[in-house]
Legacy VTK file of the C-alpha trace (Angstrom):
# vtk DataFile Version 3.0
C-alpha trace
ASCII
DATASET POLYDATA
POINTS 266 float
143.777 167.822 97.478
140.765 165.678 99.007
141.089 164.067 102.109
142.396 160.653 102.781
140.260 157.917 103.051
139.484 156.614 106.393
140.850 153.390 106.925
138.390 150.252 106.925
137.308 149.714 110.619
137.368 145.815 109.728
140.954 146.068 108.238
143.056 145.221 111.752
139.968 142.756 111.955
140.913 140.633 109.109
143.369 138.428 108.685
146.862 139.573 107.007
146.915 140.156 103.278
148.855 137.273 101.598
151.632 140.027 100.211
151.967 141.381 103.242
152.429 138.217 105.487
155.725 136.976 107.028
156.184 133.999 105.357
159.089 132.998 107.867
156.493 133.445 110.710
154.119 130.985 108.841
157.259 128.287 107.995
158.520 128.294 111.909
154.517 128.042 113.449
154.051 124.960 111.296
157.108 123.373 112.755
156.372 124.591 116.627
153.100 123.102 116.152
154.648 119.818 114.504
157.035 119.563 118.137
153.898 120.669 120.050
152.127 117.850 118.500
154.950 115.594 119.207
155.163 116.603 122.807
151.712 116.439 123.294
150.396 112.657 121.390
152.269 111.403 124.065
150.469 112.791 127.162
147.096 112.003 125.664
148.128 108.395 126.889
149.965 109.099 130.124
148.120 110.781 133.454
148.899 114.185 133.695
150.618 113.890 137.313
154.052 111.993 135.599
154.745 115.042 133.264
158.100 116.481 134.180
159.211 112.872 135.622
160.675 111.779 132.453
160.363 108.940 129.651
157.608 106.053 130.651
159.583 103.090 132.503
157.556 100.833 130.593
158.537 101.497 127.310
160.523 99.456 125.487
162.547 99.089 121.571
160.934 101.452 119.220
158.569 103.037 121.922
161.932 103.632 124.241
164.190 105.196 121.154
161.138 107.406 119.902
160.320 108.248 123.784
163.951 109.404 124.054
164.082 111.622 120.698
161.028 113.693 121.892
162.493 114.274 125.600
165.523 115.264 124.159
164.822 117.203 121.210
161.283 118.394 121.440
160.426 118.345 125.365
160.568 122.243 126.393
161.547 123.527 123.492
158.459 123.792 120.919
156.070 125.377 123.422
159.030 128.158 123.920
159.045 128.428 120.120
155.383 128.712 119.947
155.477 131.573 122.924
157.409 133.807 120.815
155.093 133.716 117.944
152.200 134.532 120.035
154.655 137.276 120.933
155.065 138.099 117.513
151.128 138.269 116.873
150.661 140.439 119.725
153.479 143.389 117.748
151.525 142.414 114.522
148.415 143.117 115.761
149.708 146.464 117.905
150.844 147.778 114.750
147.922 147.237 112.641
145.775 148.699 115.111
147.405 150.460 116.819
147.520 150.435 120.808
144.577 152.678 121.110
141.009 151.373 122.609
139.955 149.925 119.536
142.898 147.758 119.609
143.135 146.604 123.578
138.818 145.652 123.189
139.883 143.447 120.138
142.927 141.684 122.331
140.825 141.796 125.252
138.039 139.324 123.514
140.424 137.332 121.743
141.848 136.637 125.071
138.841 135.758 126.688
137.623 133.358 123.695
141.427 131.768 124.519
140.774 131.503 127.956
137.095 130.191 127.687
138.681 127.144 124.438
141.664 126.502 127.200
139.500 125.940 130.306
136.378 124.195 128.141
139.560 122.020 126.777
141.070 120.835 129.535
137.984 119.783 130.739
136.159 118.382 128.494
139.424 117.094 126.606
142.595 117.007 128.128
143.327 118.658 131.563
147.314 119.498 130.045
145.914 121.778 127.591
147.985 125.386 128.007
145.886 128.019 126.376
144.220 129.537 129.416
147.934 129.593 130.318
148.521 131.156 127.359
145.591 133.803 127.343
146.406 134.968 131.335
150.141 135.791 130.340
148.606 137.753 127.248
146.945 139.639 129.426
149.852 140.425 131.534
151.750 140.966 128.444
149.014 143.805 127.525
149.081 145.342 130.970
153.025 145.851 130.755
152.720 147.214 126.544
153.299 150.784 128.200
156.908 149.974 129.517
159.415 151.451 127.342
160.161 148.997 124.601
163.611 148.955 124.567
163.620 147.346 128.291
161.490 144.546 126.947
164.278 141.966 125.376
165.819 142.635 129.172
163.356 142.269 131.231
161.751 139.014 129.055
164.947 137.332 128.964
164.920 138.421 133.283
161.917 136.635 133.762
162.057 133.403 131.950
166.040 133.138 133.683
165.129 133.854 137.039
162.496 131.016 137.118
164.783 128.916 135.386
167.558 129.992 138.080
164.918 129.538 141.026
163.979 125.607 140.049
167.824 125.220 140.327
168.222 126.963 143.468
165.219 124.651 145.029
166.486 122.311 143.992
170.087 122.486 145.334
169.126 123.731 148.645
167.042 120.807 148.735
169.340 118.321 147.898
171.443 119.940 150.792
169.141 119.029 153.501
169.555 115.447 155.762
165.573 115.206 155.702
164.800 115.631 151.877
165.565 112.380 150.580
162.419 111.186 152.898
160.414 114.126 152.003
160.519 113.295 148.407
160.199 110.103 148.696
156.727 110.617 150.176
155.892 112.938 147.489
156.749 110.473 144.686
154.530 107.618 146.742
151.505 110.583 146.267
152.241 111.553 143.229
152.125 107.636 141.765
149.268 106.837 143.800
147.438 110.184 142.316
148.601 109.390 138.670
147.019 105.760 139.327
143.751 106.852 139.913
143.859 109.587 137.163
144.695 106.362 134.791
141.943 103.973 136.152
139.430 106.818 135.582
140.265 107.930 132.285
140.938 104.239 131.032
138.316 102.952 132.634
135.862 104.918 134.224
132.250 106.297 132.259
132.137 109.644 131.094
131.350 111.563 133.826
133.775 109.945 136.014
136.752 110.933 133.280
135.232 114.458 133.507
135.167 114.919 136.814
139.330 113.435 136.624
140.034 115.728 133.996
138.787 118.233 136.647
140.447 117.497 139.501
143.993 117.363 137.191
143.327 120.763 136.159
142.313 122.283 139.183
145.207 120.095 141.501
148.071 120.126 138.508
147.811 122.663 135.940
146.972 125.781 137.924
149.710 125.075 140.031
151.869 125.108 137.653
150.674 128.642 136.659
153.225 129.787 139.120
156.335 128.609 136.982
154.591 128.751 134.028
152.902 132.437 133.768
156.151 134.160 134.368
158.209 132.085 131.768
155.382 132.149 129.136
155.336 136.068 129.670
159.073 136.451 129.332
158.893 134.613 125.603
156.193 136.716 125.069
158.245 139.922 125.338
161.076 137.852 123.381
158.863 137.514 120.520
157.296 141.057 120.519
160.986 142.504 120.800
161.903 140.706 117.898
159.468 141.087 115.410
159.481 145.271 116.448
163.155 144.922 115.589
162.459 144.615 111.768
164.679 140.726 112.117
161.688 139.318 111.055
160.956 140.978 108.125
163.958 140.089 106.101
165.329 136.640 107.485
167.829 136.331 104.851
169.592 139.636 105.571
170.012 138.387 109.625
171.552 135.386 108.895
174.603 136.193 110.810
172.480 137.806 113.750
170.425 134.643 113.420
173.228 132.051 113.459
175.233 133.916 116.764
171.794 133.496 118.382
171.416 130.242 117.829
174.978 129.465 118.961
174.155 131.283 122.219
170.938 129.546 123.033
LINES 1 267
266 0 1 2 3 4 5 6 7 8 9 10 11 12 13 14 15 16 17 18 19 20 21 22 23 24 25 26 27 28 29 30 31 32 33 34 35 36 37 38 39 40 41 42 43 44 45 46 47 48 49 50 51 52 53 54 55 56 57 58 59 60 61 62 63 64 65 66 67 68 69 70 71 72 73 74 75 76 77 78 79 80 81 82 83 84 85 86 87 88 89 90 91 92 93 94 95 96 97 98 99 100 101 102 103 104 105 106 107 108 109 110 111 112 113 114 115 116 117 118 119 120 121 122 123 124 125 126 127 128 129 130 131 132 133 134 135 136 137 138 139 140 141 142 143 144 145 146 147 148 149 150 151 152 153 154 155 156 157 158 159 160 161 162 163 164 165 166 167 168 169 170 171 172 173 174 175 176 177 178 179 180 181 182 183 184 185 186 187 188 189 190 191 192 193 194 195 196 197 198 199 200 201 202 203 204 205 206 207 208 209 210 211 212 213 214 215 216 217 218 219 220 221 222 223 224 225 226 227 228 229 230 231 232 233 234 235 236 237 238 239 240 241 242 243 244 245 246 247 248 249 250 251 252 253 254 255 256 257 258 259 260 261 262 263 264 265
């Protein structure tokens, strides 16, 4: 019998054939980016230092009701959603490729192209954009693809719960303390004062002076929040490669029940 034929060198290159594709995967990353865009069209109006305190005191009527609806139902939630699709891409692309050199060059510059949109975005753009976030924990997420597979659905659920377990702990321990109230105070004085000037400058100032805010946010805000964030968006990250390896994906239909006790649970 003649030899196989080599596979195409471009074929993990490409993009998925259309029989082949996960429709389910395409349905739910259309409605992630839907609440991402939700999330987001609000903070293209509001300085970067009030994220995380909640809906804008000055809304009011429709503003107020629609404010509410997206930090109930949307805030947190749709950039989880989107984590474990890029999860998800990461097993689809492993597989095609296989996790050989060929395949950790191709991740390797996809992730630096990520990294190089995110920081160029949030700079020239908007300073809350996440993708260098995004492209650092794909990294990690590469470095850790030789742990034994069946520890990942542990170990991701581990690492988003124990930051989610630490801001609670802070926070109580905090709350405990005689001094605290004053200490936070202060920081919420800073904090306003910081998110006044971001707002005069991007309202306001020229071009160059919005640059240089958009700057300062990223450099002062975002990376900090690497800290919380890395870990968490990692821990998705090995949600969503778990579950696409575990064949759920394939055939929604047939995991309905498996579907619906995990969406009781969570």
């Amino acid at each position: 019998a003649p030899p196989p034929l080599p596979a195409r060198p471009s074929a993990a290159d490409g993009p998925v054939e259309s029989s082949r594709r996960l429709q389910a995967l395409d349905v739910v990353r259309g409605v992630a980016l839907l609440g991402i865009f939700l999330m987001n069209i609000e903070w293209f109006s509001r300085p970067l230092q009030a994220m995380g305190t909640g809906i804008d005191p000055g809304a009011t009527g429709p503003d107020r009701a629609v404010a509410w609806a997206v930090y109930v139902f949307v805030q947190g939630k749709f950039w989880v959603l989107f984590s474990l699709l890029f999860g998800m891409g990461f097993a689809v692309m492993s597989a095609r490729g296989g996790s050989g050199p060929a395949f950790r060059g191709r991740y390797l510059r996809r992730c630096a192209a990520l990294l190089a949109f995110g920081v160029l975005h949030a700079i020239l753009l908007w300073s809350g954009d996440i993708l260098h976030a995004y492209a650092i924990a794909g990294l990690m997420l590469l470095a850790l693809d030789g742990i034994d597979r069946r520890v990942w659905p542990w170990l991701g659920a581990g690492l988003y719960s124990m930051l989610a377990l630490f801001v609670l702990a802070g926070g109580a321990l905090l709350s405990a303390l005689p001094e605290a109230g004053a200490t936070f105070a202060a920081l919420a004085d800073e904090v306003d004062a910081d998110a006044a000037a971001a707002t005069a400058a991007l309202a306001h100032g020229g071009w160059w002076q919005a640059t240089a805010q958009r700057a300062h946010d990223f450099l002062a805000v975002a990376l900090q929040g690497l800290m919380l964030l890395l870990p968490m968006a990692l821990g998705v990250f090995m949600l969503g490669a778990w579950l696409l390896r575990s064949g759920r994906m394939d055939d929604p239909r047939a995991q309905r029940g498996w579907f619906a006790r995990l969406a009781a649970w969570t």
